[in-house]
N, C-alpha and C positions, 0 to 999 in steps of 0.2 A: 548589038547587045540588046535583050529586052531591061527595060526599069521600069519602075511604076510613081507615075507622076500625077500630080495635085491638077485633074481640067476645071472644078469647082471645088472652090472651097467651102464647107458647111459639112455632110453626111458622108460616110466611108463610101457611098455610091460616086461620089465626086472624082475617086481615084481612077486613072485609067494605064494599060500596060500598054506601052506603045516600043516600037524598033528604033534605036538611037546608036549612032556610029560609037564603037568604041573611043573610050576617052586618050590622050595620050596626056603622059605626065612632063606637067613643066616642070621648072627648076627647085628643086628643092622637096621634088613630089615625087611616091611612087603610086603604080596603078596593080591591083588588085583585083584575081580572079577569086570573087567572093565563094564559100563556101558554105558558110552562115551571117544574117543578118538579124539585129538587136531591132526591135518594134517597142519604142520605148512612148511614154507619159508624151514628151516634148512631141514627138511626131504627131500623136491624137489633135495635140495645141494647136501645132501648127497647122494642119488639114483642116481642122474646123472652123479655120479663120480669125480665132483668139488672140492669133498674134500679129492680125496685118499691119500692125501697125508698125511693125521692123522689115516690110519690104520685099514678102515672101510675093511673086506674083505667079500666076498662071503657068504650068508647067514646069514650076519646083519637084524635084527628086526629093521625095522623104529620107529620112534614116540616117543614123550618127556615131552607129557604130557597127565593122565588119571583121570578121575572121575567113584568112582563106590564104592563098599562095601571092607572093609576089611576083609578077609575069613582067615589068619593065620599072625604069628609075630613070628620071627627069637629072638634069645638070647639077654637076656638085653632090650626088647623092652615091653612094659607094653600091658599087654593082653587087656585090656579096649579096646584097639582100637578094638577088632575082633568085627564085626557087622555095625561099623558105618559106613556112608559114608562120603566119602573124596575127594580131590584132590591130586593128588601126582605129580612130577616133577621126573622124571625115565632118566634123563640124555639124551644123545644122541641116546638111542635108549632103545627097549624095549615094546613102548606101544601097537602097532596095534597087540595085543593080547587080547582074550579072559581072561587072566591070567599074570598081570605085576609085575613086582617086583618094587619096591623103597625105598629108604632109608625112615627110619622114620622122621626122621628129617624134609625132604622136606611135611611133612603130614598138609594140611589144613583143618578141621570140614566143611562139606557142611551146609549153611543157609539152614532151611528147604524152603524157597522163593525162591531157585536157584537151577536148573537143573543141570544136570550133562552137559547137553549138552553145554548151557550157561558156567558153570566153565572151561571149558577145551579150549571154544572159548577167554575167558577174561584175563586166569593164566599168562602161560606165554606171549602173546601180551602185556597185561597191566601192569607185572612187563617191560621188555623192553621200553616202552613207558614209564614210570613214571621217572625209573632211566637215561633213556637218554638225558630227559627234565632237572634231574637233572646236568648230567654230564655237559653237555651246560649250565649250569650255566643259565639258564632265567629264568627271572625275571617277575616280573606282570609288564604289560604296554608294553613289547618289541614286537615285530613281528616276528611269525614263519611261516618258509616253512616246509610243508611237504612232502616230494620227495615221489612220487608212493604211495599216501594216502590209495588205496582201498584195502590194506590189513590188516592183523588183528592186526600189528604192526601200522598200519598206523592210521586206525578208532579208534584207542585208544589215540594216539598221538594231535589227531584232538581234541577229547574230554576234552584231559587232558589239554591243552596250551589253551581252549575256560573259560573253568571253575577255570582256575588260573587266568585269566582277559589278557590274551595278545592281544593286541591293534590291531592285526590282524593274522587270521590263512589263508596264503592261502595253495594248495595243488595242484601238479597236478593228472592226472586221464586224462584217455584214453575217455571219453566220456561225455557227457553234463547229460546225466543218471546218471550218476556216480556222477556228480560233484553236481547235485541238493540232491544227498543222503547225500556227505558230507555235505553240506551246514544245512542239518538237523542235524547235528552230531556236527556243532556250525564253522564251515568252512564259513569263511566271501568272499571269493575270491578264483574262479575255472580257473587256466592256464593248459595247454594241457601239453604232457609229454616233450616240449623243453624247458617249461619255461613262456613261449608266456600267454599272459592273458590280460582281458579288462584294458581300461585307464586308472579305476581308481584304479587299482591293485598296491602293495607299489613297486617301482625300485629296494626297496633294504631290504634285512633282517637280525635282529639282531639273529637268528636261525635258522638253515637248518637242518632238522633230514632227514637222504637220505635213505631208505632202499631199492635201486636200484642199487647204484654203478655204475660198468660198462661203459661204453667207454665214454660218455654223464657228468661221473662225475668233470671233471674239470671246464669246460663251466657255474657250478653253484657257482663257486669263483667268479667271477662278482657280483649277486646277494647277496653279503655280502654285510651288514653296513662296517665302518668301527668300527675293533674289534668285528665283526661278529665271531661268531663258527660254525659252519658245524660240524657235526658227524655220519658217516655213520654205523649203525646199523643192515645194511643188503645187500647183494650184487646177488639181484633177476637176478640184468640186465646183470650178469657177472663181471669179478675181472676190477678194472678202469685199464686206461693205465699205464703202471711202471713209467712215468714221470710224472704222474697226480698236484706232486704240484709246478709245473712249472709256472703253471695260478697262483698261491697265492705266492707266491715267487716274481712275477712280477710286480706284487701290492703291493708291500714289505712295504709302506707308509700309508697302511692300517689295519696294526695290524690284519688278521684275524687268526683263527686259523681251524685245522684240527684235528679232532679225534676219534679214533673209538669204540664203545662198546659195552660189552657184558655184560651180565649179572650175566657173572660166574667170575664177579670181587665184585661182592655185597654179601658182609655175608651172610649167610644161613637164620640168625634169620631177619636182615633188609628185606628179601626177604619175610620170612614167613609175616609180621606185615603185610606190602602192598598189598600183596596177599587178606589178611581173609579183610583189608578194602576197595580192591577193590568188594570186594566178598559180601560186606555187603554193599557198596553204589548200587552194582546193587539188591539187594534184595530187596534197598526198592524203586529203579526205578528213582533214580541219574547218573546212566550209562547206557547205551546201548550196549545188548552181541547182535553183525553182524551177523549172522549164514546163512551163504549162503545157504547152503545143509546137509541131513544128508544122508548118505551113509552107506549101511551096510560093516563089515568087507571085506569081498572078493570083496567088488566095490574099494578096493584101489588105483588100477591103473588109474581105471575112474575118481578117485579122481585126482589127478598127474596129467591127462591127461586136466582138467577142469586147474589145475595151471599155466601148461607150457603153454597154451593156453592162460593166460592171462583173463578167464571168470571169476573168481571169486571173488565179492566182502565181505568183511568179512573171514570171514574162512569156512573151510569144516568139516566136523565130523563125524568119522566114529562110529558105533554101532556093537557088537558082532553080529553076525551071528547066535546063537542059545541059 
């Protein structure tokens, strides 16, 4: 099978496609002739070498999330699946393969009204986005910021805090383009990526979902209510400064709070539920899958290359090669 794997870590030039034996699924695994694969935020991290510090070495498989047919099933795994199509969640790496492995467990039934390519843009963005809404504890009527909206984390977040009824979604985004997209995605108010927005944009908000981070992250403690929560989800923009809650410490008489999250703190089964209904409200055209590009397998880099670059809104998705 061809995959596209990490030879240096640093620039999307670091990626190379190389010939690797098909995988065979152990116990509890199935394997996976991919159809579409999900080029997510994490995958950028981890290529760039942001996160050597967890163990990624030389010849790491990118991608974490795939859509496509079940071709074989590892011990203990019920054969019914071989044929069907699915969604699957493959961990921190694995997918931009012709041939992925994944636990059974992570296995979602594709609506026949959803694409693969669709599934893999929605899975994991829209668990992120549902349960970070949750973690933030908001409520219907509050006011959410959405920090660096126009990703796939972001466009889901947008959607999700418009259709629970919060009393204001703004977002920032790099361009007035961008921000009339969100605005169709249920985005009531477009500020630029410092914060900065028209008059009658809210001074202060009961939510901040930040999937930026990076040096820029304290300067958005201001912008809490008080007893605001911030929860940073993602960290595009780079790791924030080591004193970063200096600013919310300062404020100290405004109760806010700071926190971070991931996904891989949510049961497996709570994951799977939201999954199949975020997968069955876009089936029947309740949500909107972002799909910037689809790219075949070996345009990986070109992918990565469109990220670091900051052109892409929605996600990218890559397709086997043959």
């Amino acid at each position: 099978m061809l995959a596209v794997v990490v030879e240096e870590f640093g620039s999307p030039d670091g990626l190379a496609v190389v010939d690797l034996p098909d995988p065979s699924p152990g116990g509890g695994q199935v394997s996976i002739a991919t159809e579409a694969i999900g080029v997510g935020g994490v995958d950028a991290l981890i290529r760039s070498g942001a996160l050597g510090d967890y163990g990624f070495a030389s010849g790491h498989i990118l991608g974490s999330e795939v859509a496509g047919t079940v071709t074989a099933v590892g011990e203990g795994v019920d054969t019914a699946w071989v044929g069907r199509r699915v969604w699957a969640f493959t961990g921190t790496g694995g997918g931009y393969a012709e041939q992925a492995l994944s636990s059974a467990a992570t296995l979602i039934p594709l609506p026949d009204a959803l694409s693969a390519a669709d599934a893999v843009t929605l899975g994991t963005s829209g668990i992120v986005a549902h349960f970070a809404l949750r973690h933030a504890h908001f409520a219907r009527g509050e006011s959410v910021l959405v920090r660096g909206a126009a990703g796939g984390i972001g466009v889901m977040a947008v959607q999700f805090a418009a259709r629970a009824g919060a009393r204001a979604v703004a977002v920032t985004t790099s361009s007035a383009e961008r921000g009339d997209r969100l605005r169709a995605l249920g985005a009531t108010h477009v500020l630029d990526r410092s914060g900065r927005g028209p008059a009658d944009a809210p001074a202060g908000y009961d939510v901040i979902i930040d999937i930026v981070a990076g040096p820029d992250l304290p300067a958005f403690f201001s912008r809490l209510e008080p007893n605001g929560r911030m929860v940073a989800v993602g960290a595009m923009g780079g790791w924030p400064p080591a004193d970063f809650g200096k600013e919310m410490v300062a404020a100290f008489q405004k109760s806010m709070s700071f926190a971070t999250f991931s996904a891989d703190t949510v049961p497996m089964p709570e994951r799977q539920a939201v999954t199949a209904e975020i997968f069955a409200d876009a089936a029947r055209g309740e949500l909107k899958s972002i799909v910037h590009e689809i790219l075949s397998l070996d345009q990986a880099a070109q992918a990565h290359q469109r990220m670091d670059d900051g052109e892409v809104f929605g996600r990218i998705v890559l397709t086997p090669t043959r």
